[in-house]
SEBAVO-624795 format. One line per field, with one value per residue (C-alpha): residue number from 1; residue in three letters; x, y, z. Coordinates in steps of 0.02 Angstrom, whole numbers, plus 50000, padded with zeros to 5 digits. Example, Ala and Ser with C-alpha at 12.3 -4.5 7.8 and 13.67 -1.06 7.14 Angstrom:
2
resi 1,2
resn Ala,Ser
u 50615,50684
v 49775,49947
w 50390,50357
//
This chain:
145
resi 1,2,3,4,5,6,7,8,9,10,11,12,13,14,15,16,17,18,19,20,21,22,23,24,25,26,27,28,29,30,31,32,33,34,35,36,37,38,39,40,41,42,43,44,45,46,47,48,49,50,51,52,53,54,55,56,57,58,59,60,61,62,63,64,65,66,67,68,69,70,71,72,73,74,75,76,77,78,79,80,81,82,83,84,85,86,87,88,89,90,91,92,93,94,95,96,97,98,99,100,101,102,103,104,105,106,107,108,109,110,111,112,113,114,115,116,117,118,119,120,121,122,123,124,125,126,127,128,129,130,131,132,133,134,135,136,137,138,139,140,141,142,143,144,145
resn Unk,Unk,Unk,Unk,Unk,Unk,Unk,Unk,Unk,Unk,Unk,Unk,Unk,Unk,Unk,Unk,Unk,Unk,Unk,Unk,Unk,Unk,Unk,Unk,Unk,Unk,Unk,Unk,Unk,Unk,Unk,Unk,Unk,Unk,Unk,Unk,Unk,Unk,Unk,Unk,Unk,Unk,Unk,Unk,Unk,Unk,Unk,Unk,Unk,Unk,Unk,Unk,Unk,Unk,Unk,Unk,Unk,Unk,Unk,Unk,Unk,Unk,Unk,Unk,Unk,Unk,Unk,Unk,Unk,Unk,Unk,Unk,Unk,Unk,Unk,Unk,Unk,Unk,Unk,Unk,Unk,Unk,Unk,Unk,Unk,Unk,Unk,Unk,Unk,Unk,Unk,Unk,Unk,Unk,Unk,Unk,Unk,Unk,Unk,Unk,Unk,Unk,Unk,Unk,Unk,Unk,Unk,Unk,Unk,Unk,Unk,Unk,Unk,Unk,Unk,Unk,Unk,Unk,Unk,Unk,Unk,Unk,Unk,Unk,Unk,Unk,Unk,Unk,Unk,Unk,Unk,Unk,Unk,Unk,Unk,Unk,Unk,Unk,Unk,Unk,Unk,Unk,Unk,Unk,Unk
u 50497,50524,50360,50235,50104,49930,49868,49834,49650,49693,49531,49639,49770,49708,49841,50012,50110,50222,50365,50316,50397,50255,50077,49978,50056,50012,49860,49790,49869,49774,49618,49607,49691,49596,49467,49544,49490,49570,49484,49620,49782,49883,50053,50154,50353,50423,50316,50148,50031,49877,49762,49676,49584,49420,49351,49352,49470,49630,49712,49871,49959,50070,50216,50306,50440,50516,50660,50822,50706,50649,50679,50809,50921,50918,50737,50587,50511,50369,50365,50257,50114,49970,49880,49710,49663,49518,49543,49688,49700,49740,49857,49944,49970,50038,50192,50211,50197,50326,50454,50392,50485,50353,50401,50372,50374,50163,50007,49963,49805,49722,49564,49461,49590,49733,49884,50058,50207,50359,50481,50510,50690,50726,50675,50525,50403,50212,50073,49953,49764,49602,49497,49517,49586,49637,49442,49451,49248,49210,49320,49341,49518,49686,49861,49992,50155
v 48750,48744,48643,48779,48888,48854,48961,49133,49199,49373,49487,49636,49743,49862,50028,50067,50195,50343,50453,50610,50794,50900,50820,50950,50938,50757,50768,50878,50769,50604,50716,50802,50638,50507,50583,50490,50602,50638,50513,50561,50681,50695,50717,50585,50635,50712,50646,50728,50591,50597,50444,50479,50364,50298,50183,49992,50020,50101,50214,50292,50338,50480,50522,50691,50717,50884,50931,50807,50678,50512,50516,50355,50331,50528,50494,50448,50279,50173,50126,49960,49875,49827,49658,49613,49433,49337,49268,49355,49238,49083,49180,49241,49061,49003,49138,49102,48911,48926,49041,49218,49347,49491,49635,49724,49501,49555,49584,49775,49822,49972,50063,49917,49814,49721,49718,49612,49665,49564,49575,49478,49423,49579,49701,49745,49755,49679,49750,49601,49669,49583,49753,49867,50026,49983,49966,50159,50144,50058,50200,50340,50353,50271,50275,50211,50149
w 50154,49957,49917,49836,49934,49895,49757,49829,49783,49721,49726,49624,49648,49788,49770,49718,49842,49754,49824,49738,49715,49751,49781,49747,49568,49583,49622,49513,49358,49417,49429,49250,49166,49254,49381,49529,49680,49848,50001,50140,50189,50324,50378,50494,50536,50396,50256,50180,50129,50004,49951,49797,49681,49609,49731,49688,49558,49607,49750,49717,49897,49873,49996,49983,50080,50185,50082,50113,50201,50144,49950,49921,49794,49708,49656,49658,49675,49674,49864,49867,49785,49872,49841,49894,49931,49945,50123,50232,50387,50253,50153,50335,50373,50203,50232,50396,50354,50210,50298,50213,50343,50385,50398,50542,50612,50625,50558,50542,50620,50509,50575,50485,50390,50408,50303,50311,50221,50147,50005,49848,49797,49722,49859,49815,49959,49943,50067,50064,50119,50187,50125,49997,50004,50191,50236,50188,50130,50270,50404,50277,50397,50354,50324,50191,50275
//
């Protein structure tokens, strides 16, 4: 259980997901500072999403929430980092193997991806994917969780 994984074969980091005030706001400042352009919205419960980005280099997955919904601890927060890896069903079994608890306890199916999530000691939870962006330029249709 404590002997190391094998080394994981990390292709890049694939996005970083942001509670945010207002997304419009947002958005437009990652367009006029870095160009990153929107590739999906939608809205699931209480929570406006927004994917923007430049592809094959970096999406940013923006969550705003309806007012007293969602926000944790008074703020804002960087929700989760993304990682993509070189081969997903090896990587799956080396946390299973070595006691990593999933969480949800399952794969996630995406419209052309898959994606596990799990936290490190500190609480901070790691979306490990088998395509970038969520397959999102394969689909052109997914969701940040």
């Amino acid at each position: 259980m404590n002997a190391p994984l094998d080394r994981i074969r990390i292709v890049g980091i694939d996005h970083i997901q942001l509670d945010v005030a207002d997304i419009e706001e947002s958005q437009a400042f990652y367009a006029r500072v870095f160009g990153f352009e929107v590739k999906e919205v939608g809205i699931r419960a209480f929570t406006r999403w927004m994917i923007i980005g430049a592809d094959r280099a970096l999406y940013l997955c923006m969550h705003e929430y309806a007012e007293g919904r969602g926000v944790k601890n008074d703020g804002l927060e960087i929700t989760h980092f993304g990682i993509l890896v070189e081969d997903f069903d090896h990587v799956l079994a080396q946390l299973r193997d070595h006691g990593v608890k999933l969480l949800p306890d399952y794969e996630v199916q995406y419209h052309s991806s898959r994606s596990v999530y799990f936290l490190d000691p500190n609480g901070y939870k790691i979306e490990i994917s088998e395509k970038y962006g969520g397959g999102i330029e394969d689909a052109r249709r997914t969701m940040c969780q």
